[in-house]
C-alpha positions in Angstrom: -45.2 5.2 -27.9 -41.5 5.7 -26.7 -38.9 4.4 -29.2 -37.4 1.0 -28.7 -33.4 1.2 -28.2 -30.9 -1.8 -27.9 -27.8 -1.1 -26.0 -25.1 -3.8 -26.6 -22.9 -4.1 -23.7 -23.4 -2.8 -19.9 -19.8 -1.4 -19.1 -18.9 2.1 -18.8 -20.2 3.5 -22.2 -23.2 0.8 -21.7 -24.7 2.3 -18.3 -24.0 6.4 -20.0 -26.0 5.1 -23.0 -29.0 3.5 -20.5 -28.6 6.5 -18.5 -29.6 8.6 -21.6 -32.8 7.1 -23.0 -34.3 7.6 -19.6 -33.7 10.8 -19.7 -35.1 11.3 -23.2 -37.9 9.2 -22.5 -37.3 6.3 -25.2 -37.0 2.4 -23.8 -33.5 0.8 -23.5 -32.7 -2.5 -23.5 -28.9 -3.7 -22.7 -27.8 -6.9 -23.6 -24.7 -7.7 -21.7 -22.8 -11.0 -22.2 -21.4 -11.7 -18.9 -23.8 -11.9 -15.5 -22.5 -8.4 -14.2 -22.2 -4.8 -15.1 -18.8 -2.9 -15.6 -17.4 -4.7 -18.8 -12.9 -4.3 -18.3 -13.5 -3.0 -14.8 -14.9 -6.1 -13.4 -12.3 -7.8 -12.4 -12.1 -11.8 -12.6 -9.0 -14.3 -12.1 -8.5 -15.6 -15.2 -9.8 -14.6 -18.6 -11.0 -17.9 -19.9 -14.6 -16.6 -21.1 -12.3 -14.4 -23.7 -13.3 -11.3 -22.5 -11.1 -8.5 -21.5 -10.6 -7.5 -18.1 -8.3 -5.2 -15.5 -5.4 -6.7 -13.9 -5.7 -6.7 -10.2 -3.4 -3.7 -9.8 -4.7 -1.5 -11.9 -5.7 1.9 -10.6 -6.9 4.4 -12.6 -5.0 7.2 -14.5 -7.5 9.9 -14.9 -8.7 11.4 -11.0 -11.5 10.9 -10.0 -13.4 14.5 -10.2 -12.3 14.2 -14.1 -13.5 11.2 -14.8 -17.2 10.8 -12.8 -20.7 10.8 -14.6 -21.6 14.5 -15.2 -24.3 14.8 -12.1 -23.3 11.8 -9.8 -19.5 12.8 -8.5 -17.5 9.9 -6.7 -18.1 10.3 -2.9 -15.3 12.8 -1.3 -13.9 10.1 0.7 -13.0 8.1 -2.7 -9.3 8.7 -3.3 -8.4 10.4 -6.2 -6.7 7.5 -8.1 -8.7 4.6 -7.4 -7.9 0.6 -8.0 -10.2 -1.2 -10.0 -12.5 -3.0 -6.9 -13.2 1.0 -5.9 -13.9 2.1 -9.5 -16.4 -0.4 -10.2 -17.9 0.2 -6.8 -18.4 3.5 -7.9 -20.5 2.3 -11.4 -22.9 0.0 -9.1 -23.6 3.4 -7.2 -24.3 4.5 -10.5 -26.3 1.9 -11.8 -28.3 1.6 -8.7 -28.8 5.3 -8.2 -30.3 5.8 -11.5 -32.1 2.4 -11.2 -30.3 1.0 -14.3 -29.9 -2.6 -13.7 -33.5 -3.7 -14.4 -33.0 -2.7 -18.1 -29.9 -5.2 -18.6 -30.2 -8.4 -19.9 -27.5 -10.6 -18.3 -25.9 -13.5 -19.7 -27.2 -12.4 -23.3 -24.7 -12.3 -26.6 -25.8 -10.4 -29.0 -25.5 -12.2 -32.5 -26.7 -10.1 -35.2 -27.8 -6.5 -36.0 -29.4 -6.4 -39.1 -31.3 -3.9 -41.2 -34.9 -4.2 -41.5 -36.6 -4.3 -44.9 -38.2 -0.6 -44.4 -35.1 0.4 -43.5 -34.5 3.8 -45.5 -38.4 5.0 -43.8 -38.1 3.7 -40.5 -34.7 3.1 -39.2 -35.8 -0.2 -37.9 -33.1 -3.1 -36.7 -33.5 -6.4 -36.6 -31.8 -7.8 -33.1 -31.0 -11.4 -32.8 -29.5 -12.4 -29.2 -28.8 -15.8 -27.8 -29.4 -16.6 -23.4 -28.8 -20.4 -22.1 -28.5 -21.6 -25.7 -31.8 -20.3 -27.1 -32.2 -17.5 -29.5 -34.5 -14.1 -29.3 -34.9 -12.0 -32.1 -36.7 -8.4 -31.8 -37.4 -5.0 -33.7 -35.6 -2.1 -32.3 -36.0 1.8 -33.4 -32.4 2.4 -32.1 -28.7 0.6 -31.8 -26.2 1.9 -29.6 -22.7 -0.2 -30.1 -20.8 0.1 -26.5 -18.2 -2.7 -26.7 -15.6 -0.3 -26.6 -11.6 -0.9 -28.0 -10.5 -3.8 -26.2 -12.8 -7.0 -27.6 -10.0 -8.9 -29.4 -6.2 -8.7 -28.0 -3.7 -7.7 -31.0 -0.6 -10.7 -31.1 1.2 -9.6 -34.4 3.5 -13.0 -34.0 4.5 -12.6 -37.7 6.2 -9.6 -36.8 8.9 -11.4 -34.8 10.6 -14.1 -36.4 11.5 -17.1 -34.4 8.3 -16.5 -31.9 7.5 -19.7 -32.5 10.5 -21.7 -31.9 10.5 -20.2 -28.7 10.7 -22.4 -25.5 9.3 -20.2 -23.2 6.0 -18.7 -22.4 4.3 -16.1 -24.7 1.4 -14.5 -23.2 -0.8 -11.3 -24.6 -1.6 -8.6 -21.4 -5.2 -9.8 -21.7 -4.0 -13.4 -19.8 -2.0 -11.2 -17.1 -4.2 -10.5 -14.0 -1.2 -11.1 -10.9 2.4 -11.2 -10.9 2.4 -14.8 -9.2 3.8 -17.6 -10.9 6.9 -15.0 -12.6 8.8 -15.6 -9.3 12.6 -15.4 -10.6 12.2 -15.6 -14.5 13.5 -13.6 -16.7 10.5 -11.6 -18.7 10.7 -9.3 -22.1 7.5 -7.2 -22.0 7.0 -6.1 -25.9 5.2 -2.3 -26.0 5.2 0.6 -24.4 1.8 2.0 -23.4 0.0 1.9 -20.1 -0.1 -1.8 -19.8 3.3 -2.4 -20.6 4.5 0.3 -18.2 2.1 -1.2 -15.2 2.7 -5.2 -16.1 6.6 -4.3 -16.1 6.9 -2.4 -13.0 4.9 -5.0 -11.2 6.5 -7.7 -12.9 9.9 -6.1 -11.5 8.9 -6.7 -8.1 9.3 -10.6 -8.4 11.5 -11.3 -11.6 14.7 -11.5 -11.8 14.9 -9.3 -14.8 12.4 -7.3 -16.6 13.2 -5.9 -20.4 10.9 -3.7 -21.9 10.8 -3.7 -25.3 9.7 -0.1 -27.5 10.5 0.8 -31.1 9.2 4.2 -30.1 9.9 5.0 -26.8 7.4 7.3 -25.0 7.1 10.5 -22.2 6.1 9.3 -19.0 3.5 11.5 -16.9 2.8 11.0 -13.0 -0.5 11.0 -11.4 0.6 13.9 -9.2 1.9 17.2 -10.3 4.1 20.3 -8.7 2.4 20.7 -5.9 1.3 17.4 -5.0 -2.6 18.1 -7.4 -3.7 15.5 -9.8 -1.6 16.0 -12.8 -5.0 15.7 -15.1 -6.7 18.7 -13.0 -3.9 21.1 -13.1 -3.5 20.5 -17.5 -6.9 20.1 -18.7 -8.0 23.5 -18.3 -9.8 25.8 -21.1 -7.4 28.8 -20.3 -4.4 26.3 -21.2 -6.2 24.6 -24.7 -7.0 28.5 -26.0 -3.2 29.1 -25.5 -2.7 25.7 -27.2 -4.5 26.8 -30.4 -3.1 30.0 -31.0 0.5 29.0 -30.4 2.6 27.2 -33.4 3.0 23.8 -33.1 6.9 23.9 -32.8 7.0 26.3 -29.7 3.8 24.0 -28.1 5.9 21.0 -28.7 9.4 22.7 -27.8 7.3 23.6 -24.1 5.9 20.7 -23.9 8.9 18.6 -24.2 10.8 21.1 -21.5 7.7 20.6 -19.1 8.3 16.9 -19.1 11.8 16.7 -19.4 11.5 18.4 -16.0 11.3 15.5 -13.7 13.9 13.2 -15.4 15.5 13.2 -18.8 13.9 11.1 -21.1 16.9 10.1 -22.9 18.9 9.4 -20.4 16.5 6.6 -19.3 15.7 5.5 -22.6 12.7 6.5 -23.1 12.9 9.5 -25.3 10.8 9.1 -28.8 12.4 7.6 -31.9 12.6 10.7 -34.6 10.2 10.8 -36.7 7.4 9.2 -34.6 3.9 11.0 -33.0 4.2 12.3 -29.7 3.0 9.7 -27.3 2.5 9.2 -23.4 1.7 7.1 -20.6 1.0 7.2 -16.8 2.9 5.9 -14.6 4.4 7.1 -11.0 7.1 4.2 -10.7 8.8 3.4 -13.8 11.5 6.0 -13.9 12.4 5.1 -10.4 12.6 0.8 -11.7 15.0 2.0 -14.7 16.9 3.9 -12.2 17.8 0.7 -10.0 18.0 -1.7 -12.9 15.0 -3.6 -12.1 13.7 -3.3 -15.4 15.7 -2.6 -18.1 15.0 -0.6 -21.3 15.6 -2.1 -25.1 15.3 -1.2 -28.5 13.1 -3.2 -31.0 12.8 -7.0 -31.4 14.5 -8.4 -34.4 13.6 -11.9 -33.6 13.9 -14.9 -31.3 15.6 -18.1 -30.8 14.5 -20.9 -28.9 15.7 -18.9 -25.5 16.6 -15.5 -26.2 16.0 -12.5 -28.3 17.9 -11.0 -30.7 17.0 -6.7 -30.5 17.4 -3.7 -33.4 20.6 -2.6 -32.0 22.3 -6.4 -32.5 22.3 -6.8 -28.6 21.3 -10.5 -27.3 19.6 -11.3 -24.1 20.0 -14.8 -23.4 17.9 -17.3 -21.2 14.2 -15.3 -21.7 11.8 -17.0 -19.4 8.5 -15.3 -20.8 7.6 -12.9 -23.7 4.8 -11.0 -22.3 3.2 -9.1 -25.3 0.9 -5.7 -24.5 0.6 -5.0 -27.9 -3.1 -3.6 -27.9 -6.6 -4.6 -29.2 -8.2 -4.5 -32.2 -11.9 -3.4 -32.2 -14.6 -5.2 -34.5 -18.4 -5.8 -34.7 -19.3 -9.4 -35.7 -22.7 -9.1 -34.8 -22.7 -6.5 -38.0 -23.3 -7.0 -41.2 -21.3 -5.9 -44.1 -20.4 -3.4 -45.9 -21.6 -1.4 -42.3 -19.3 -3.6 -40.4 -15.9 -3.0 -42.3 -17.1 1.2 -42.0 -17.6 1.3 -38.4 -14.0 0.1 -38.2 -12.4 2.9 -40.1 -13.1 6.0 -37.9 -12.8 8.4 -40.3 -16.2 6.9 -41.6 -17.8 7.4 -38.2 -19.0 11.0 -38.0 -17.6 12.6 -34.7 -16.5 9.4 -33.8 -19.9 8.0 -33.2 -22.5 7.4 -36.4 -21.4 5.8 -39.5 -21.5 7.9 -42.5 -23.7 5.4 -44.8 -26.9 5.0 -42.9 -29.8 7.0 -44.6 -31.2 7.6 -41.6 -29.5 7.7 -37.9 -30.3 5.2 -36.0 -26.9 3.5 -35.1 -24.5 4.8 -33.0 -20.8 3.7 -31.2 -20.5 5.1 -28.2 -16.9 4.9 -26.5 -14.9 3.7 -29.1 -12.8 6.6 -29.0 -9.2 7.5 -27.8 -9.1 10.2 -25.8 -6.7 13.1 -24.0 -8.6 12.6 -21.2 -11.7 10.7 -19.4 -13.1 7.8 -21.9 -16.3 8.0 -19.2 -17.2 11.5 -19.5 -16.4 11.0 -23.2 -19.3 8.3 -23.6 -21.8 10.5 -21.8 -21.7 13.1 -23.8 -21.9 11.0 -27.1 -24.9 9.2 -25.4 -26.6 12.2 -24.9 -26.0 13.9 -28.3 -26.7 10.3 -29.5 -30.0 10.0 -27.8 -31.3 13.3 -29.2 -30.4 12.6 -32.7 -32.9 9.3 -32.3 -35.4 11.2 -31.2 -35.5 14.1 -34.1 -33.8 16.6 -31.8 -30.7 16.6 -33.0 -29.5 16.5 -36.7 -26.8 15.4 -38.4 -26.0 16.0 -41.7 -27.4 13.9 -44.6 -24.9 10.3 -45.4 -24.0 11.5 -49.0 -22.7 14.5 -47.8 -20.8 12.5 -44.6 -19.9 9.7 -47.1 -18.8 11.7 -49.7 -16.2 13.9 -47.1 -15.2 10.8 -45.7 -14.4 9.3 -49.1 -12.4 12.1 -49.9 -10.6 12.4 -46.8 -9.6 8.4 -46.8 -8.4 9.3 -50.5 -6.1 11.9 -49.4 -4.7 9.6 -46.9 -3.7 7.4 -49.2 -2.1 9.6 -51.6 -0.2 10.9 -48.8 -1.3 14.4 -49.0 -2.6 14.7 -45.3 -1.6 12.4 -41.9 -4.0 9.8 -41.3 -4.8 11.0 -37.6 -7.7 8.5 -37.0 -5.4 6.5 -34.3 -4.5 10.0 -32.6 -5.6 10.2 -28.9 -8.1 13.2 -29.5 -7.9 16.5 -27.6 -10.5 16.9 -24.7 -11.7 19.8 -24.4 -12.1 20.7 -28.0 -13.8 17.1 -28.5 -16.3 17.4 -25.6 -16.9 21.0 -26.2 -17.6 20.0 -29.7 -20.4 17.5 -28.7 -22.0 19.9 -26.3 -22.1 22.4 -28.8 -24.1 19.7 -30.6 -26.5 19.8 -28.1 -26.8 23.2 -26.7 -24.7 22.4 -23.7 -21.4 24.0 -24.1 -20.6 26.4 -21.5 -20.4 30.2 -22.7 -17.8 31.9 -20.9 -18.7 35.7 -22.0 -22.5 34.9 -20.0 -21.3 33.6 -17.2 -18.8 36.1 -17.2 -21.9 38.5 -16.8 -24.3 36.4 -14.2 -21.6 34.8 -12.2 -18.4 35.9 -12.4 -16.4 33.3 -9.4 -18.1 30.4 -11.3 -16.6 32.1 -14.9 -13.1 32.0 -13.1 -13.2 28.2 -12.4 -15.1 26.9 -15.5 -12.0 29.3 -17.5 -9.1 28.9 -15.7 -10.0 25.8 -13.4 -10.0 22.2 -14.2 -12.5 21.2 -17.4 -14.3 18.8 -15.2 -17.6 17.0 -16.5 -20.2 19.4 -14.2 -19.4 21.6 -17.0 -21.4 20.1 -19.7 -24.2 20.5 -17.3 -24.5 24.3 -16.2 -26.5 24.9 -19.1 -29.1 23.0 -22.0 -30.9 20.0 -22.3 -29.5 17.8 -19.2 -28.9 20.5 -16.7 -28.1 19.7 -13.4 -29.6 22.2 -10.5 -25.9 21.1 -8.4 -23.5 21.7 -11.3 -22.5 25.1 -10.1 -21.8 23.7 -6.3 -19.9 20.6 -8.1 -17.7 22.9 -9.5 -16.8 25.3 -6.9 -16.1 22.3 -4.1 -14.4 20.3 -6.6 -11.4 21.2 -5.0 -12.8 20.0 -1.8 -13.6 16.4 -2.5 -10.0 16.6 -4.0 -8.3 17.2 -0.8 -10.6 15.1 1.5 -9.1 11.8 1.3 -5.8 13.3 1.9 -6.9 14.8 5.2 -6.0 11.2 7.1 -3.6 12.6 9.7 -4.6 16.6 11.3 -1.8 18.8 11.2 -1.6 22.6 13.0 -1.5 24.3 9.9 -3.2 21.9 7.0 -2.6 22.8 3.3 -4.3 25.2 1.5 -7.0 24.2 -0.9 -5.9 25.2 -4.8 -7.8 28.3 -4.8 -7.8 31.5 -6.7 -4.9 32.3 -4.8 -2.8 29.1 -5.9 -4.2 29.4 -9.1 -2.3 33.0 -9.4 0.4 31.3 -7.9 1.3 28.7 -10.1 0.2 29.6 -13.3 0.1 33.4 -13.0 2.2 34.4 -16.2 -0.2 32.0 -17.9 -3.3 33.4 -16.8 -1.9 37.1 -18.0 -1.7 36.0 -21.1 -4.5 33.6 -21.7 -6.6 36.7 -20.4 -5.0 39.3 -22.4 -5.4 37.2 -25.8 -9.1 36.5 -24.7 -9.7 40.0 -24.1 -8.4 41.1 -27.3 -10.3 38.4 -28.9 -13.5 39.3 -27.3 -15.0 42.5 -29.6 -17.8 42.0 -26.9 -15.8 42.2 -24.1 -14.6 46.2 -24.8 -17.8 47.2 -25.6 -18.9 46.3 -22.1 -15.7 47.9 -20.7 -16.2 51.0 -22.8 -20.0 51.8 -21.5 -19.4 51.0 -18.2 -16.3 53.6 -18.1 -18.3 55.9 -20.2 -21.0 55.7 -18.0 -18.6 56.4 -14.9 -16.9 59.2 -16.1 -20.8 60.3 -17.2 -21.2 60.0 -13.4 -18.6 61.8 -11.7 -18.6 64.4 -14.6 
């Protein structure tokens, strides 16, 4: 009898998670509060049900052959950097592809998930969920959390004295869907990610004044790179993360910092990072550009507010503030939980790699996407569903929770004591992250093999983009068209960019171009990978030996 799985949520990390019980042959059910799938993505006018959704204008940051399902690639025709409306297209392919939607429970709120009495033998959870105002309850083998980051909006008002006295309107980025209704106010947007960036540049458009408000200021990253490639195709590449490891972190940060310093100095637009504080970045193509003609205005800090303006770090005043516009963040919880299991699974150094807590005797809970990533959140998820999915069937392990609870334990007490960096809020690297969850299942990539069976497709898995056919050239999960989704990735890349025929059209980013623009790069990386390799001059060594055997 196949093993019973409950699957809170149908968004991105809900339909990865569906995805892979089928395909280890246990029986999902996905209870999914709202009456479609897609979760942020699905776009609705106001957010009056409390749940958090996309502004209208939102397009994505991540192209679209890095962030696509491992064996279902967005159609060539999709542009690279899609709005919302085309994303979630794209998951209702998905969904009705892989014939998903007849496993969701719509309309259903999960209320509790509760241990079972036989708990510590079978793993068993007790599921209670509510539809139309009546209540279900049901024994599951398996949990898989996928409510992601963004359930409750974060509004630290205590942090700004005077908020309250103020006359104007204070809204959280959650409320924000279109810029109508801002016509010719002034607006302070408080924090600087990829909200604030996107709600300020579009809020500039209609305003009279945007100020946007950082105490850390942050690099900015366009979609596009030298060359006119998606920026996330020609830096997430395995040749660049080896180089990445070996070098010391002051000359990686040193380059960095030059690379992005190359487009328009930081500090001169005031965005450069306050000393002292992490490295951060967003996305975004058009904020530089709104600095540089005044439409939106950078500032320090708030210090606090008066009844119609605010008072910033610096001691400047900006008078006659229409709306306070606060993209502050989310915090993530899981009230259908019960404690202590709920307060763990919101520290994440108590989650081992990010997706089982550490406490459970046995395995059988798992939060899938609730992660901050270098790089695609979607491929992310269906990798953890797929290592997840095999650890609730037996074929996977993980080790036992007084080992994982004891590390943890320590680890949180070093924290505290200040003797490491607390880097559980980091954004996470990609490729070391997804390789380390393939590796997990027997699906990491080796590159000395394929060096041996196919050398072309050892050239773009190495020094090509790290897209997510990767994960599926080899182990449990392989995919028959991984090897041609790799080598016309560049393909679907260029199609919807082919609008208008020229005489002499562009040359695809081959080997070529690879050569090209990254050639000193490539030396290297191949140099230190050859030297590395012990493997590598044993093969060179026969095969000259056996030459010179030859001619001789």
């Amino acid at each position: 009898m196949a093993k019973r799985v409950a699957v809170v949520g149908a968004g991105v990390s809900g339909l990865s998670s569906i995805r892979c019980c089928l395909d280890e042959g246990l029986e999902p059910t996905c209870f999914e509060r709202s009456e479609d799938i897609g979760g942020l993505w699905r776009f609705t006018e106001s957010s009056e049900d409390g749940m958090t959704r996309v502004y209208r204008s939102l397009v994505t940051n991540v192209c679209k052959e890095m962030s696509c399902y491992s064996d279902f690639p967005f159609q060539e025709d999709y542009p690279n950097f899609m709005n919302q409306g085309k994303f979630w297209d794209y998951l209702q392919e998905f969904a009705e592809h892989f014939d998903l939607l007849k496993y969701i429970r719509f309309r259903t709120t999960v209320c509790s998930v509760t241990k079972r009495p036989d708990f510590s033998e079978t793993g068993q959870w007790d599921v209670v969920t509510e539809t139309g105002g009546r209540q279900d309850r049901a024994v599951f083998d398996a949990v898989m959390v996928c409510t992601g980051h963004f359930l409750s909006p974060h509004l630290p008002l205590e942090s700004y004295p005077g908020i309250h006295t103020f006359k104007g309107q204070v809204l959280h980025s959650q409320q924000y869907k279109t810029p109508d209704g801002f016509q010719g106010k002034r607006i302070l947007v408080l924090g600087l990610g990829n909200t604030g960036g996107d709600v300020a540049v579009e809020l500039s458009r209609t305003a009279a004044q945007v100020l946007l408000s950082t105490r850390t200021g942050t690099w900015v990253v366009s979609r596009s790179s030298a060359g006119g490639y998606p920026y996330n195709m020609m830096v997430t590449r395995r040749y660049l993360a080896f180089i990445a490891q070996i070098l010391p972190s002051c000359v990686l940060k040193w380059i960095q910092e030059r690379q992005l310093n190359k487009r328009f100095n930081h500090e001169n637009y005031g965005l450069s990072i306050t000393k002292g504080k992490k490295f951060k970045s967003i996305v975004n193509d058009e904020l530089p550009t709104c600095i540089l003609c005044g439409a939106v205005r950078m500032k320090p800090g708030v210090k606090g507010f008066t009844e119609t303006s605010a008072l910033f770090e610096d001691g400047t005043v900006e008078e006659d503030i229409n709306t306070v516009v606060f993209t502050t963040g989310y915090t993530f919880s899981f009230p259908f939980l019960e404690e202590p299991l709920r307060g763990l699974c919101t520290k994440k150094v108590y989650l081992y790699k990010r997706v089982f807590p550490a406490s459970l005797e046995k395995a059988t809970l798992a939060t899938i996407g609730l992660i901050s990533l270098k790089g695609s959140i979607l491929a992310a998820t269906e990798l953890q569903a797929r290592w997840a999915t095999r650890v609730f069937k037996g074929l996977c392990k993980i080790p036992p929770s007084l080992t994982l609870m004891a590390e943890a334990t320590r680890t949180e007490k070093l924290i505290k004591r200040g003797v490491i960096r607390d880097t559980s809020g980091d954004k996470l690297d990609y490729i070391p992250y997804m390789d380390d969850l393939a590796a997990c299942i027997g699906a990491k990539p080796s590159i000395a093999l394929l060096l041996l069976k196919d050398p072309r497709l050892a050239w773009e898995v190495f020094f090509g983009p790290c897209t997510p056919y990767q994960y599926r050239l080899t182990g449990p999960g392989k995919w028959e068209g991984a090897r041609n989704a790799i080598l016309t990735q560049w393909d679907r890349t260029l199609k919807p960019l082919k609008t208008r025929g020229t005489p002499d059209p562009p040359t695809p980013a081959s080997i070529s171009h690879y050569l090209k623009a990254w050639g000193a790069s490539v030396l290297l990386a191949s140099l230190l990978l050859a030297c590395k390799s012990a493997f590598f001059f044993k093969l060179v060594r026969d095969k000259l030996q056996g030459r010179i055997s030859f001619i001789q």
